[in-house]
C-alpha positions as CSV (number, residue, x, y, z in Angstrom):
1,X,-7.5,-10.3,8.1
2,X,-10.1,-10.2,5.4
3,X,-8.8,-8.4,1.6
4,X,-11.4,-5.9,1.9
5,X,-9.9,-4.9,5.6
6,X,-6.2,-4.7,3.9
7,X,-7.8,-2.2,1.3
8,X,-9.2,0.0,4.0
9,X,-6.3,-0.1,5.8
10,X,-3.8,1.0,3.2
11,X,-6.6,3.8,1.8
12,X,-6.1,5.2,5.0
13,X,-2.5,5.1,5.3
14,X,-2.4,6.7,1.4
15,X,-4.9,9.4,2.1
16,X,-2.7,10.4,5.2
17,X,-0.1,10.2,3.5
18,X,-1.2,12.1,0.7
19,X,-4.6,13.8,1.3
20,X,-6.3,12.3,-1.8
21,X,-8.7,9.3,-1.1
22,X,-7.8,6.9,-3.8
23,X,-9.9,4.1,-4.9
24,X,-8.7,0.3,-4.7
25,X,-7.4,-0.2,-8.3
26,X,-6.6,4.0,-9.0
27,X,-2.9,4.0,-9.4
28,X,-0.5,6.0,-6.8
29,X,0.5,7.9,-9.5
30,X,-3.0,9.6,-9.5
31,X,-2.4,10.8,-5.8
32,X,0.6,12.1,-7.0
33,X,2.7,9.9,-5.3
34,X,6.4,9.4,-6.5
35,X,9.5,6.9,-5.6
36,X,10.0,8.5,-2.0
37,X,6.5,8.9,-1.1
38,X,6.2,5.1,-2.1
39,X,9.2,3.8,-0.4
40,X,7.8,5.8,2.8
41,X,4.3,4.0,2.1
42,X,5.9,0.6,2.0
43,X,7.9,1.6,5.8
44,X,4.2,2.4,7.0
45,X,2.5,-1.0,5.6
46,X,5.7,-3.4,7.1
47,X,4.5,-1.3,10.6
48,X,1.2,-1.5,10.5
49,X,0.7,-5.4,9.2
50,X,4.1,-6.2,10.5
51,X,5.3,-7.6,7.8
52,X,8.7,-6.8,6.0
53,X,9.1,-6.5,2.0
54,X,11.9,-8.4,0.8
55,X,12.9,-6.8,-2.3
56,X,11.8,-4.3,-5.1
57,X,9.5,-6.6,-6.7
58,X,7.3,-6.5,-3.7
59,X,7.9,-2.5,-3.3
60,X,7.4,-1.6,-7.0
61,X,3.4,-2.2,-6.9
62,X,1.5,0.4,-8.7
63,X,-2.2,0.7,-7.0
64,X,-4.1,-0.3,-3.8
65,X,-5.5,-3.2,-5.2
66,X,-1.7,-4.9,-6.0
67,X,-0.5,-3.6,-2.4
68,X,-3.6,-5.8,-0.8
69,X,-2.7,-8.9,-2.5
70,X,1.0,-8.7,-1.4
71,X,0.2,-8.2,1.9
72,X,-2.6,-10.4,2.0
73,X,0.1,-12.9,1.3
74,X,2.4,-11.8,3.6
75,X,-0.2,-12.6,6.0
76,X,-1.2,-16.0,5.4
């Protein structure tokens, strides 16, 4: 799967999740999100790519933009 499909992908997971459309480098923050609505995003990313986080340093990402390139490299 191409980067550009990841982003698309997790903009829609965060705008369901949230109701604000974010842009690919706007931090989580902005839509308000906080630890549990993170930890919650993560749980719908390992479903949707299949793909399991191993660890906080993969979790504690701050924007789109560095959720896409650890799950682009999950995915390789």
């Amino acid at each position: 799967m191409k980067r550009e499909e990841i982003v698309k992908v997790l903009q829609g997971l965060v705008e369901e999740q949230t109701g604000v459309p974010l842009e690919e480098k706007s931090s989580f923050a902005e839509a308000g999100m906080d630890s549990l609505d993170r930890l919650e995003l993560c749980v719908a990313v390992e479903r949707q790519f299949s793909i399991v986080f191993k660890g906080p340093k993969e979790e504690n990402v701050d924007s789109i933009s560095e959720l896409a390139d650890v799950v682009s490299r999950k995915l390789k």
